[in-house]
C-alpha angles and dihedrals in degrees: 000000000000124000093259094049099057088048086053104113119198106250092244086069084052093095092043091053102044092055088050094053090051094049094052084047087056093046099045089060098051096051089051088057096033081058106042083054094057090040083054093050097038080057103051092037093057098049091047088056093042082055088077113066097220089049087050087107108042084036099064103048089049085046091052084039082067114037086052095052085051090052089045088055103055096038 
């Protein structure tokens, strides 16, 4: 059996799976932007607190923290 015969789905699935591709769609979206809004105020957050000299190094790696969950979020 080959690869496209096994990802064949019987027509009467047709409305169960369009409702949970639909679904993951929903949810992927959400996560992106779940996850860019956390990156923003990681970021905001760390360089409040690197402001402070004595935050600088707690600040920066919560700073990083957030610039790599935004980048995460729009690639």
């Amino acid at each position: 059996m080959t690869d496209a015969a096994a990802r064949q789905i019987p027509w009467i699935f047709w409305p169960f799976v369009a409702v949970w591709r639909l679904l993951t769609l929903i949810l992927k979206i959400t996560g992106r932007i779940i996850c860019a809004v956390l990156g923003l105020a990681f970021m905001a957050v760390g360089v409040m607190v690197a402001l402070s000299i004595v935050g600088a190094p707690l600040g920066i790696p919560v700073a990083v923290l957030g610039m790599l969950l935004l980048v995460r979020a729009l690639f």
